[in-house]
Backbone of each chain as nested JSON, in Angstrom:
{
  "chains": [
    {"id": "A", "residues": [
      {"number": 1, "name": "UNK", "atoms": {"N": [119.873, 86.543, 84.503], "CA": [118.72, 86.433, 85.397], "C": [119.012, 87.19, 86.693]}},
      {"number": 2, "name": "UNK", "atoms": {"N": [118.03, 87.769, 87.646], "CA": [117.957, 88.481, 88.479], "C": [117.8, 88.144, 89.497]}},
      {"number": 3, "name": "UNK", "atoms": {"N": [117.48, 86.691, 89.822], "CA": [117.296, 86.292, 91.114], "C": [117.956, 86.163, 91.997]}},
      {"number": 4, "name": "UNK", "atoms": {"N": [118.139, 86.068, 93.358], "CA": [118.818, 86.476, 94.444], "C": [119.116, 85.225, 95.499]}},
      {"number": 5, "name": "UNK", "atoms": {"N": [119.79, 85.389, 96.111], "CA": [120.274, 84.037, 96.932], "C": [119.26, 84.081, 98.706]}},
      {"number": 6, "name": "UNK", "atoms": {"N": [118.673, 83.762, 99.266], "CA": [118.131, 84.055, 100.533], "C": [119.121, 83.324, 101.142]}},
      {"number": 7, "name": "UNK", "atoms": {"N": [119.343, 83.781, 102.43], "CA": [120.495, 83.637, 103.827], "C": [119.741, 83.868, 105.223]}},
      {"number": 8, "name": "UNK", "atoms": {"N": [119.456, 83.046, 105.958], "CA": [119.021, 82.705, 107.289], "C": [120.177, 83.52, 107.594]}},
      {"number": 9, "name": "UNK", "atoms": {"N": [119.99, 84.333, 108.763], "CA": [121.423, 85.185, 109.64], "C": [121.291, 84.989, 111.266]}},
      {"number": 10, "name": "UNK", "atoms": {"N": [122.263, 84.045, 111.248], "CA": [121.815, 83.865, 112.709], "C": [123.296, 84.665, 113.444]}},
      {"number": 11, "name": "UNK", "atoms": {"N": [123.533, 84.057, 114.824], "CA": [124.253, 85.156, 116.009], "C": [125.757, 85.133, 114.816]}},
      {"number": 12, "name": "UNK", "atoms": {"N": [126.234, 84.004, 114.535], "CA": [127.424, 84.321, 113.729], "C": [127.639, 84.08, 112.473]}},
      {"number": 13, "name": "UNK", "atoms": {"N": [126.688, 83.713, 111.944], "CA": [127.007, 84.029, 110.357], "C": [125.606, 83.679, 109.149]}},
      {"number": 14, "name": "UNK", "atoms": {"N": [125.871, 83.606, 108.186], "CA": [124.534, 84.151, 107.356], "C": [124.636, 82.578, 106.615]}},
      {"number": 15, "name": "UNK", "atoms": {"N": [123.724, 81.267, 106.3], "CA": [123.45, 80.01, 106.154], "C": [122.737, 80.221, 105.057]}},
      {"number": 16, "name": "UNK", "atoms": {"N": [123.014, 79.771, 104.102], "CA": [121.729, 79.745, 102.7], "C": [120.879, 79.051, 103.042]}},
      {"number": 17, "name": "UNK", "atoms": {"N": [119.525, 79.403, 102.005], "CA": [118.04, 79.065, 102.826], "C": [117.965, 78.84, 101.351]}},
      {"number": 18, "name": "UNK", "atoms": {"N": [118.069, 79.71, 100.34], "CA": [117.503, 79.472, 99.112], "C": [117.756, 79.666, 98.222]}},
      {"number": 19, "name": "UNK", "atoms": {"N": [118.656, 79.29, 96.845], "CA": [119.435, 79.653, 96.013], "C": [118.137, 80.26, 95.039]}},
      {"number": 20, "name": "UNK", "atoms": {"N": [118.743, 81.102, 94.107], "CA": [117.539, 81.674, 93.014], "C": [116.506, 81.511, 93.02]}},
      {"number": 21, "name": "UNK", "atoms": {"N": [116.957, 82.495, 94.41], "CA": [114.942, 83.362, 93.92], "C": [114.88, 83.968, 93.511]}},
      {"number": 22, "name": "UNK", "atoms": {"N": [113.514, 83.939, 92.961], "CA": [112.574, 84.839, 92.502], "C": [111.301, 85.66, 92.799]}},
      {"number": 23, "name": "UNK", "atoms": {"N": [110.458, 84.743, 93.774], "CA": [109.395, 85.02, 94.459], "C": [109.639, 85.306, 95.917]}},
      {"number": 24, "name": "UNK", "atoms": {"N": [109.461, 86.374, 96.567], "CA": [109.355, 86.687, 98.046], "C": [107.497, 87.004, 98.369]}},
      {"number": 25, "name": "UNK", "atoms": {"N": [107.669, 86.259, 98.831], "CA": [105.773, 86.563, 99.522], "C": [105.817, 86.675, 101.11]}},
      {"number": 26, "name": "UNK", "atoms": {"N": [105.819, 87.644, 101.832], "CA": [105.302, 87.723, 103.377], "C": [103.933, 87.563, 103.691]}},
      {"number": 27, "name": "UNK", "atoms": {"N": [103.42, 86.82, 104.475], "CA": [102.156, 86.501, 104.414], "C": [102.301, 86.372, 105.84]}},
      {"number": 28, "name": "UNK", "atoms": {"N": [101.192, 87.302, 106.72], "CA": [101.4, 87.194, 107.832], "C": [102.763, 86.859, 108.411]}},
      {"number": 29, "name": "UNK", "atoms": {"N": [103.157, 85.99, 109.393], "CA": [105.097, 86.122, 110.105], "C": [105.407, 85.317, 109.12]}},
      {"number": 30, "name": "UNK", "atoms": {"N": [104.897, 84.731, 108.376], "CA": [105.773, 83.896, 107.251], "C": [106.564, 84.484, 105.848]}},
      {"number": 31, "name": "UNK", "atoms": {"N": [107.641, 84.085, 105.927], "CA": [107.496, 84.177, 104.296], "C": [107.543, 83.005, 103.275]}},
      {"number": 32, "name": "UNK", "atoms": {"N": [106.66, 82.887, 101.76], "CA": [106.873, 82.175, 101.123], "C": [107.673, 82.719, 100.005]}},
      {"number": 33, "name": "UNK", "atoms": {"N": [109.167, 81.714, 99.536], "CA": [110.149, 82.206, 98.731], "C": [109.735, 81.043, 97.824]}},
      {"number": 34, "name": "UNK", "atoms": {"N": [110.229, 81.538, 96.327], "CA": [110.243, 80.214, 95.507], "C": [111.271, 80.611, 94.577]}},
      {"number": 35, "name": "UNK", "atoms": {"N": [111.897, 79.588, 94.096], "CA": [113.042, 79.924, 93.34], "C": [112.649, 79.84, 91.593]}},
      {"number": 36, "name": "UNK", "atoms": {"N": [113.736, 80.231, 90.88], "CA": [113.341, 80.136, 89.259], "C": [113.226, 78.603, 89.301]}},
      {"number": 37, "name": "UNK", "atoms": {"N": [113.584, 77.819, 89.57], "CA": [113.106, 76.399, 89.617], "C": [111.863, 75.738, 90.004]}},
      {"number": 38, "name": "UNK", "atoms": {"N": [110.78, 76.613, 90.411], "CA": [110.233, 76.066, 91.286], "C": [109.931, 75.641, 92.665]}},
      {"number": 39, "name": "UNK", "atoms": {"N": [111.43, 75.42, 93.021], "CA": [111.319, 75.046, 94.699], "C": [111.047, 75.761, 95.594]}},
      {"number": 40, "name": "UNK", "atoms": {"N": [110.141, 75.992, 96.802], "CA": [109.535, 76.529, 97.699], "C": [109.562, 76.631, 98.955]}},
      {"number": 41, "name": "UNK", "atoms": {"N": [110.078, 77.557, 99.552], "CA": [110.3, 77.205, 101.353], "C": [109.203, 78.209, 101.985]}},
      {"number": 42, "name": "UNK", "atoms": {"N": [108.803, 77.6, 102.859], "CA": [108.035, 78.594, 103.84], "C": [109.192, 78.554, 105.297]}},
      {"number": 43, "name": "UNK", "atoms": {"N": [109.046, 79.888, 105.921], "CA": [109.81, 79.927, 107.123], "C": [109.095, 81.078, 107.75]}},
      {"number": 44, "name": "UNK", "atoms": {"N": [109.168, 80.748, 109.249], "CA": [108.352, 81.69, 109.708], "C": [109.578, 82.799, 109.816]}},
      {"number": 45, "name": "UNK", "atoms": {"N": [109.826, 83.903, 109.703], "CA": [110.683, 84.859, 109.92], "C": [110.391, 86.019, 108.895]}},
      {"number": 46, "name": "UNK", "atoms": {"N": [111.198, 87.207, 108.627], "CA": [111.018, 88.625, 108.496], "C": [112.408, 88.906, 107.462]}},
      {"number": 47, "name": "UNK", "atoms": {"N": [112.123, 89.782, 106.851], "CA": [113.091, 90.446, 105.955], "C": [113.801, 91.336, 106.772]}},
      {"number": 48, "name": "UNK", "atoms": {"N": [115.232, 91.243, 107.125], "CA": [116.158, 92.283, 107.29], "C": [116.752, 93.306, 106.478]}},
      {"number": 49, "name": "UNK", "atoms": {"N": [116.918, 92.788, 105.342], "CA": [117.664, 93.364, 104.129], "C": [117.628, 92.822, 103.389]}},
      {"number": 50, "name": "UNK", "atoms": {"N": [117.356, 93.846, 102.077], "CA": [117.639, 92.843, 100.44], "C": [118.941, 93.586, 99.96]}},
      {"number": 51, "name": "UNK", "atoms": {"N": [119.832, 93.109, 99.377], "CA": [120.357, 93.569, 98.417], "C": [120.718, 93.114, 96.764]}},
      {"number": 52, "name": "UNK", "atoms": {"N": [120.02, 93.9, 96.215], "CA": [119.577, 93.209, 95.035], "C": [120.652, 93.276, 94.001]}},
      {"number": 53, "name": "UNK", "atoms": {"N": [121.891, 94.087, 93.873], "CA": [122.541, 94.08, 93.215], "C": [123.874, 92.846, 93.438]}},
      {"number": 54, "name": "UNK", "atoms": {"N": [123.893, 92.649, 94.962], "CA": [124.194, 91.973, 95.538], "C": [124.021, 90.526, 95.573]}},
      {"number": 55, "name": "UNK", "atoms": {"N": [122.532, 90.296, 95.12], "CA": [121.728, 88.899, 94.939], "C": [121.423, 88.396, 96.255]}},
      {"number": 56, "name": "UNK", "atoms": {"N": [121.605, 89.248, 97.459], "CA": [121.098, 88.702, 98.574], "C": [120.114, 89.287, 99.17]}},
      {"number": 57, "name": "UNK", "atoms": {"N": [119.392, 88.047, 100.117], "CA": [118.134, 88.732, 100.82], "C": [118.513, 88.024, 102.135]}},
      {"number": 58, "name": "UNK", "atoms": {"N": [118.388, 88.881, 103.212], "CA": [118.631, 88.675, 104.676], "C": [117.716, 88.378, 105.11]}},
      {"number": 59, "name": "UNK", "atoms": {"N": [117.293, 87.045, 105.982], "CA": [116.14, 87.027, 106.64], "C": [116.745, 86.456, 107.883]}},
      {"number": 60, "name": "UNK", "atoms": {"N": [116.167, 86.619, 108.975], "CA": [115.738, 86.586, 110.826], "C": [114.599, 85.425, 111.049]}},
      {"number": 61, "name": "UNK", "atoms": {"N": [115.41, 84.47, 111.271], "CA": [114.111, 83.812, 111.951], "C": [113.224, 84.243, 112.806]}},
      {"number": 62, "name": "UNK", "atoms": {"N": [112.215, 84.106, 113.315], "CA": [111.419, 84.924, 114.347], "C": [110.975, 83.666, 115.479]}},
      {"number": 63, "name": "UNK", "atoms": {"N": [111.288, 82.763, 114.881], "CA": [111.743, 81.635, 116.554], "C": [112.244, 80.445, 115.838]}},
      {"number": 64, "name": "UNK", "atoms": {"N": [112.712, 79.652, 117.039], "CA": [113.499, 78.462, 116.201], "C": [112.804, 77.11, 116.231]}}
    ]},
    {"id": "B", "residues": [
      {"number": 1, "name": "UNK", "atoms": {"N": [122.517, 94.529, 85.213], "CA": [122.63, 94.963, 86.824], "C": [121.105, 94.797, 87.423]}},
      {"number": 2, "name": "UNK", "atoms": {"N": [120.753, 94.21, 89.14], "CA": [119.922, 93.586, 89.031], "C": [118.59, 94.421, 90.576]}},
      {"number": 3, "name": "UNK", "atoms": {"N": [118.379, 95.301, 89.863], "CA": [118.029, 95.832, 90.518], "C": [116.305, 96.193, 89.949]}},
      {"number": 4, "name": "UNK", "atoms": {"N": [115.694, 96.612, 91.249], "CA": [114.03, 96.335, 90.754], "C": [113.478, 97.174, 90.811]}},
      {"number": 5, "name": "UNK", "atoms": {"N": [112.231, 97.731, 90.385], "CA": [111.454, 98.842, 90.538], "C": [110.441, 98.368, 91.642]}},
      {"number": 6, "name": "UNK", "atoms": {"N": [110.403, 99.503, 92.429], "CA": [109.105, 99.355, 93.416], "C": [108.052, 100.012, 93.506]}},
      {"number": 7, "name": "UNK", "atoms": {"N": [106.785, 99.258, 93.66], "CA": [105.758, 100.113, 93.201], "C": [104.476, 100.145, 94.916]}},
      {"number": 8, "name": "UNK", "atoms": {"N": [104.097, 101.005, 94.113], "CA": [102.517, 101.33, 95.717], "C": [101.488, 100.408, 94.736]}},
      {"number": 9, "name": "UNK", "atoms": {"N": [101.125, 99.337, 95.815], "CA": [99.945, 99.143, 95.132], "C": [98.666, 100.055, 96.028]}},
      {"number": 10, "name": "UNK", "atoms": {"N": [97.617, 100.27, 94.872], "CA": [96.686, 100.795, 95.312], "C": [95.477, 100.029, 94.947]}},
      {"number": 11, "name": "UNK", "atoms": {"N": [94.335, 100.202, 95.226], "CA": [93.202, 99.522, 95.473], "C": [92.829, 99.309, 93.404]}},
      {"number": 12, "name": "UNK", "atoms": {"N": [93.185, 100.119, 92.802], "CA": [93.597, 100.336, 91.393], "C": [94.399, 99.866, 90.601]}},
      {"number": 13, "name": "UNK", "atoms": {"N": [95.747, 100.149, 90.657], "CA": [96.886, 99.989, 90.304], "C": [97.521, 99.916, 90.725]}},
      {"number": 14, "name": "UNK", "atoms": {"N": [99.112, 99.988, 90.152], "CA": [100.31, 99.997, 90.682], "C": [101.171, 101.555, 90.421]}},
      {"number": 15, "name": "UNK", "atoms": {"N": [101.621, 101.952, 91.446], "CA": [102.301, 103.438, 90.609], "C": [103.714, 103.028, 91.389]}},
      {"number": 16, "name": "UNK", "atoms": {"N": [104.596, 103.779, 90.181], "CA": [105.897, 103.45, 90.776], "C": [106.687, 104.645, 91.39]}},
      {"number": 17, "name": "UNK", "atoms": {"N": [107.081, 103.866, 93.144], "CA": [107.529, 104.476, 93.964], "C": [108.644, 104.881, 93.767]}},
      {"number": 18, "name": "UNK", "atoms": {"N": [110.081, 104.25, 92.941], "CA": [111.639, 104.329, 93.09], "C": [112.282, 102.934, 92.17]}},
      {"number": 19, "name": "UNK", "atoms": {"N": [112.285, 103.547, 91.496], "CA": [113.17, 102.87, 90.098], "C": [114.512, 102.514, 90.645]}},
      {"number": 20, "name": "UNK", "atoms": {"N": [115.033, 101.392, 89.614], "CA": [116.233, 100.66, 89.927], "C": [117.127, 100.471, 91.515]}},
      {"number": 21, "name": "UNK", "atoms": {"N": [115.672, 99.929, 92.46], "CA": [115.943, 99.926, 94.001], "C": [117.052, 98.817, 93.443]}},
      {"number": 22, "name": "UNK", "atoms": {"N": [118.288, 98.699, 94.759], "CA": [118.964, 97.963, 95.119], "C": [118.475, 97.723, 96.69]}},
      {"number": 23, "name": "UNK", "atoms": {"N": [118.75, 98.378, 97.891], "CA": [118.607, 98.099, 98.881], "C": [117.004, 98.437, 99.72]}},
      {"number": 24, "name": "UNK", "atoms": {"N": [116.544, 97.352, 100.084], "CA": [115.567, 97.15, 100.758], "C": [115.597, 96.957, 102.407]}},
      {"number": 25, "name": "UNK", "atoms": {"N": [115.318, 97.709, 103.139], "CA": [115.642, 97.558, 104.821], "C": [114.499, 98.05, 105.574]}},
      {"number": 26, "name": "UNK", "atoms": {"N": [113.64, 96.666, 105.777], "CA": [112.368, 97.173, 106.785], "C": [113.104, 97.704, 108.129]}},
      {"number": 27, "name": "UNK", "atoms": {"N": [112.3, 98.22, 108.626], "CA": [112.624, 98.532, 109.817], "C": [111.388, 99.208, 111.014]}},
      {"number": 28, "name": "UNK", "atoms": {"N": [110.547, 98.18, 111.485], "CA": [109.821, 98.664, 112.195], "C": [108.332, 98.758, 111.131]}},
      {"number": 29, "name": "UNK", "atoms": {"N": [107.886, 99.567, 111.068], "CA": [106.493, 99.726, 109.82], "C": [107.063, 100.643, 108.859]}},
      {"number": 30, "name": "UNK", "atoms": {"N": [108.076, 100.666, 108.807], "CA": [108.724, 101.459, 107.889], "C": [109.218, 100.944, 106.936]}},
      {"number": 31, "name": "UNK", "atoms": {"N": [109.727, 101.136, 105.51], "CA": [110.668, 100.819, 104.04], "C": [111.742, 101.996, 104.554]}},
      {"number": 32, "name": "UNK", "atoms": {"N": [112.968, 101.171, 103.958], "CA": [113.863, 102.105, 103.625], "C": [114.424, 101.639, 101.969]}},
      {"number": 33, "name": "UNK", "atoms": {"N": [114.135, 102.22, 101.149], "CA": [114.813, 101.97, 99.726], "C": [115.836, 102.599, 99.223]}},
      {"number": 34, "name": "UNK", "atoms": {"N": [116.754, 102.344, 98.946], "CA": [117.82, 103.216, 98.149], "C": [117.923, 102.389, 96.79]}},
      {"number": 35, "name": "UNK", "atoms": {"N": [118.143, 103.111, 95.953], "CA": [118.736, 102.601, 94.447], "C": [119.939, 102.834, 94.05]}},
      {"number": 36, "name": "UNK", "atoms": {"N": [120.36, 102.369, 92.84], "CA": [121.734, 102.276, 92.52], "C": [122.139, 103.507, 92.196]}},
      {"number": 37, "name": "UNK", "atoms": {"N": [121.765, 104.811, 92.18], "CA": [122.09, 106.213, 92.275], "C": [122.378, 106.67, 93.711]}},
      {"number": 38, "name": "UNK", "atoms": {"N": [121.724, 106.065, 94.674], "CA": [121.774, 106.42, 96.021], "C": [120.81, 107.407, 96.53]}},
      {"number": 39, "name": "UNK", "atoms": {"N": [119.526, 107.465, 95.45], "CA": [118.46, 108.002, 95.995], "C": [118.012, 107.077, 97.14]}},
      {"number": 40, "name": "UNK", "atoms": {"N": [117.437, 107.576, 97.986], "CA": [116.691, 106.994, 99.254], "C": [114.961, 107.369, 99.597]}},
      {"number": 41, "name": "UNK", "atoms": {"N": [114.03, 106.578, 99.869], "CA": [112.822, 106.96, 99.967], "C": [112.702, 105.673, 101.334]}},
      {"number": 42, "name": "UNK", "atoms": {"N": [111.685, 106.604, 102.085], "CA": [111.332, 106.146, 103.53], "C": [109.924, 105.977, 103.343]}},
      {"number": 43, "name": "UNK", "atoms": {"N": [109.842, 104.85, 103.427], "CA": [107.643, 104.835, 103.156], "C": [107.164, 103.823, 104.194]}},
      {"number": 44, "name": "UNK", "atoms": {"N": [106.057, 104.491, 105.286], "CA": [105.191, 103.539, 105.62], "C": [104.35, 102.712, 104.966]}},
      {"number": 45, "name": "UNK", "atoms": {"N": [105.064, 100.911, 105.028], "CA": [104.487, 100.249, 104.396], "C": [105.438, 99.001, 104.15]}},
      {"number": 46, "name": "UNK", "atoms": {"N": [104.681, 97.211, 104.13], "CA": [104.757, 96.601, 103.746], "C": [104.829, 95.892, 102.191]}},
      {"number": 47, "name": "UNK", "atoms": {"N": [106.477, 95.155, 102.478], "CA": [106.152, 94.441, 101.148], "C": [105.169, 93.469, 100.89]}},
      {"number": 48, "name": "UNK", "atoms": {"N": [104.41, 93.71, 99.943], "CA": [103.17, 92.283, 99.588], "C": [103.936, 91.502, 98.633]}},
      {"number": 49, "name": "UNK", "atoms": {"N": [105.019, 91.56, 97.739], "CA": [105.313, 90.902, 97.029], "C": [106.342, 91.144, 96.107]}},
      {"number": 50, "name": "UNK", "atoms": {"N": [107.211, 89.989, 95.903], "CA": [108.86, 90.149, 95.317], "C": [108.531, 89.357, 94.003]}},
      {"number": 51, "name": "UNK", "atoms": {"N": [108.725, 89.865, 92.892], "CA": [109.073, 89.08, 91.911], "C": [110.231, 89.898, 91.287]}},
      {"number": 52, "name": "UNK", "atoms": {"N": [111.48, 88.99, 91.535], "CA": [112.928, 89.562, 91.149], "C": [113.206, 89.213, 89.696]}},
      {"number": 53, "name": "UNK", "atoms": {"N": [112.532, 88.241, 88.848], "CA": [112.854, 88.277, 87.47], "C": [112.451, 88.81, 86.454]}},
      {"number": 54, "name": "UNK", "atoms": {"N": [111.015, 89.692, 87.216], "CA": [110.28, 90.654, 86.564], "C": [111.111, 92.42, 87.159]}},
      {"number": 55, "name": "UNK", "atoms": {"N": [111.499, 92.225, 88.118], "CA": [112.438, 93.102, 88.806], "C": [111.219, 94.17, 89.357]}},
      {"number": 56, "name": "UNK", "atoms": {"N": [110.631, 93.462, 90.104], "CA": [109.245, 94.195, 90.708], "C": [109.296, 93.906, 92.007]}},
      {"number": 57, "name": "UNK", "atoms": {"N": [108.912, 94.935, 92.985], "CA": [108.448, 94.923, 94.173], "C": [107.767, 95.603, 94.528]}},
      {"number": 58, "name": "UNK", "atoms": {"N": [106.521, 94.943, 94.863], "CA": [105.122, 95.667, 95.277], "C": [104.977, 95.86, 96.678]}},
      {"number": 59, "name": "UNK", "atoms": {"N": [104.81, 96.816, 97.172], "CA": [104.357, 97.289, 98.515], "C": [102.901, 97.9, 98.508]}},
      {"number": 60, "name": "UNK", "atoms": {"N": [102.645, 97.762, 99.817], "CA": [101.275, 98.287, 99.919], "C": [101.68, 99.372, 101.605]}},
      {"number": 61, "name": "UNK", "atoms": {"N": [101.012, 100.751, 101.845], "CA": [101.307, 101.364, 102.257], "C": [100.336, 100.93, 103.616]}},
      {"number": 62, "name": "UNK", "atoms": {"N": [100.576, 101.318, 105.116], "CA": [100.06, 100.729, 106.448], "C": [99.032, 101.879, 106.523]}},
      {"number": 63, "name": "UNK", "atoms": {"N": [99.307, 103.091, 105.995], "CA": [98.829, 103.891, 106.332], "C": [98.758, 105.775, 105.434]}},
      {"number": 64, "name": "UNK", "atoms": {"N": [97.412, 106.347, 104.862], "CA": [97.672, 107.312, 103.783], "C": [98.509, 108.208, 104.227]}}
    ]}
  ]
}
């Protein structure tokens, strides 16, 4: 399977947000992620980087 | 290896921008894509949507 791990990156280090995903949706400052399971986070913040071979996706909160 | 194809959506279809992307890096209103060859493509335009188990990423362009 192909899904990717999401990581909140804050001033010193990168916090998992969301194990296997699958779904990235930006919708206006939000994004909605959902994993092969089902489970669903909304967070208001922005894509920094994906790396997909990698299985990670970088995201920036955009306030706290 | 887990890497996705990215496509333009258009008011039509989907046409594909850059096969087997690995790295994804917004930056500003800009895409930066590279794939696992180390081709690189720079496109004005937002992602609308990640589905990593279909290994798809749809963008839609800000501007022709």
């Amino acid at each position: 399977m192909c899904e990717a791990n999401a990581y909140i990156r804050t001033r010193d280090n990168e916090e998992l947000l969301l194990s296997s995903v699958d779904k990235v949706i930006p919708n206006g400052d939000e994004l909605l992620l959902e994993n092969i399971f089902g489970q669903r986070k909304i967070i208001k913040g922005k894509i920094v980087e994906m790396a997909l071979v990698d299985h990670k996706i970088i995201i920036e909160k955009t306030e706290q």
